[in-house]
N, C-alpha and C positions, 0 to 999 in steps of 0.2 A: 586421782582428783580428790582433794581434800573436803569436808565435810561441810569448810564454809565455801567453797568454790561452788560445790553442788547448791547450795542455799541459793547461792544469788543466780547462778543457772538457771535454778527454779522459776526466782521471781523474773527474770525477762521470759523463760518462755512461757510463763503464764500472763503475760504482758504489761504487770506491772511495773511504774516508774521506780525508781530506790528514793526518791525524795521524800519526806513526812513520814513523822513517827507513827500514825495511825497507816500507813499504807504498808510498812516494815512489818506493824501487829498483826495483818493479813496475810501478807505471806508468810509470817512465823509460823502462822494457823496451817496454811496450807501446806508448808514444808511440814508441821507436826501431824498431819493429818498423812502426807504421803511414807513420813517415816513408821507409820505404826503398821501400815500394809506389810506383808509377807514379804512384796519383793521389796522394802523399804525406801529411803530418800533417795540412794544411790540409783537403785532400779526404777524407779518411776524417773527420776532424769534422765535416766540411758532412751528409757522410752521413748519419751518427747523428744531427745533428741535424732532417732529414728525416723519420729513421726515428722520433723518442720525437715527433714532431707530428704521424706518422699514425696512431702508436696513440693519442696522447691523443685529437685527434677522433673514431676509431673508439669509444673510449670513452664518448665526449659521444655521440654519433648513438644507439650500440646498445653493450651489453654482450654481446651473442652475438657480434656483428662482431670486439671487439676480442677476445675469446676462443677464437672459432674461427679467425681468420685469422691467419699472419702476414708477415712484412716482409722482406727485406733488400733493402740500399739497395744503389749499386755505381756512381760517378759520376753521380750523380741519375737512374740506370735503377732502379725498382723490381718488383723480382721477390715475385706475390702467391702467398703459399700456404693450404693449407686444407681444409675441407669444412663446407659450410656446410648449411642447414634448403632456405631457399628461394632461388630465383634473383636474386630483389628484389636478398636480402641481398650475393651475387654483384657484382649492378649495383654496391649503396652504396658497399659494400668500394673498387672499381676506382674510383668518380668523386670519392670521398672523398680518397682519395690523390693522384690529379690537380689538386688543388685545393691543393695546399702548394706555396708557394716552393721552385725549385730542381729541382724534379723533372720531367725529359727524355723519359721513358719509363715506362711500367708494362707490366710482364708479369703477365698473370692466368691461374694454372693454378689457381683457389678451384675445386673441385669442388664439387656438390651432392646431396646424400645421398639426397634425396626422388626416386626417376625413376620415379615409379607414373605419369606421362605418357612414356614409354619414344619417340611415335610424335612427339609436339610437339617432344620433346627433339632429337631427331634429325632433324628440321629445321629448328630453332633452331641446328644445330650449323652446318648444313649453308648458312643464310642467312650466319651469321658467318663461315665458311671462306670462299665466295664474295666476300664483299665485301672480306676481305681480299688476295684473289688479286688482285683489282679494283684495289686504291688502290696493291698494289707493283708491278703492270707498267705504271701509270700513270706516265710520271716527269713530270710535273708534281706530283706529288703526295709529300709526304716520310712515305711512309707508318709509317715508323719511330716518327712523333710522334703515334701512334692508338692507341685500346683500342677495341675491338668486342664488344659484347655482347648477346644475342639471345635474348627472351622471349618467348612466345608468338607469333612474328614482331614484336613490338615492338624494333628497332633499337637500342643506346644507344650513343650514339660521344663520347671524351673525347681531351682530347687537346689539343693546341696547334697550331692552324692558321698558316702565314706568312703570311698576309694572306686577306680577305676572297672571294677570288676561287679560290685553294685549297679553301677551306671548302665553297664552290659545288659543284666538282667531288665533293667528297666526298659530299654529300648527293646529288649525285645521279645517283655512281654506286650508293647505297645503294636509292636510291627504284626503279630502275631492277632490283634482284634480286629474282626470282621468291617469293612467300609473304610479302614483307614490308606488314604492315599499315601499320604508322606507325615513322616516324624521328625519334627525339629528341636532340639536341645537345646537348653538356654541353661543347662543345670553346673554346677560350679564343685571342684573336689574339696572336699571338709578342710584337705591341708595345702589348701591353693595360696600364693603368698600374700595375692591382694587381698585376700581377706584377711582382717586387721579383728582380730578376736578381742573382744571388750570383756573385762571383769571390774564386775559390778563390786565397790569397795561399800562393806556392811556399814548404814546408819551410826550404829554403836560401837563401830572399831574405833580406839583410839588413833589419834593421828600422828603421836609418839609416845609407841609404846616403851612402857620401862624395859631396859637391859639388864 
């Protein structure tokens, strides 16, 4: 994608119209404001494009999801926000997002409004802490590339495995923590085909370079 293509990218997903010159000098600002960031113009577009394909599918799934939850993107780390009805809703939210090109990470702080099981909760909290303790002082294991999420001791792990043999590990250090009934996989391999790997084309790269 070319560096003017990324510009007007910009300006509709920040929802401005392309008509008037004073509206064009706003998003000039704003495109120059995104290109001076680290991940620059290219990477804060990949972003937002991340982010308006998690709410549409949240949308598609559940109208509560896309309502109660929401998003920001940050170099294809997603950071999940919220309070949600039920835990389910929790799970979709996080495996929903996992599931869009581009994205490296989710963070899930969706809370859940209902805790009239006060006793479940709290060790559901307590399976998901451990298992994550488990897969970071694992280093064969990139635990950076995991969500964990725990329902009635029902496990759900999303995420992007490096290969086959990682993933192993993962399930069994999960199977392996005390209260857990069943472990369900939503996790995807690094070199799986539907994953459609995005690179991010630099702000400042020429868009024909001399030969």
């Amino acid at each position: 994608m070319t560096n003017l293509m990324r510009f007007f990218s910009l300006v509709l997903l920040l929802g401005m119209p392309l008509g008037g010159c004073g509206v064009l000098i706003g998003a000039g600002a704003a495109a120059g404001t995104a290109s001076m960031e680290e991940r620059g113009l290219g990477g804060a577009i990949d972003d937002k494009l991340i982010q308006a394909k998690i709410n549409s599918n949240w949308l598609d799934a559940s109208s509560n999801i896309f309502i109660d939850v929401s998003s920001q993107v940050h170099e294809g780390r997603v950071l999940l926000t919220g309070n949600v009805a039920k835990p389910e809703d929790r799970v979709e939210a996080v495996k929903i997002a996992w599931q869009v090109d581009g994205v490296r990470e989710v963070i899930n702080h969706v809370e859940i409004s209902d805790r009239s099981g006060l006793t479940d909760y709290a060790r559901d909290a307590w399976i998901t802490t451990k298992l994550t303790v488990k897969l970071t002082v694992d280093s064969e294991v990139k635990a950076i590339n995991y969500s964990i999420d725990t329902v009635n001791g029902h496990v759900f792990i999303m995420g992007i495995a490096q290969d086959r043999v990682e993933l192993d590990r993962v399930l069994v250090h999960a199977r392996d923590v005390g209260y857990v009934r069943r472990v369900t996989s939503h996790v995807r391999m690094k070199d799986d085909p539907a994953r459609r790997l995005q690179v991010n084309v630099p702000a400042t790269a020429p868009t024909n370079p001399a030969k």
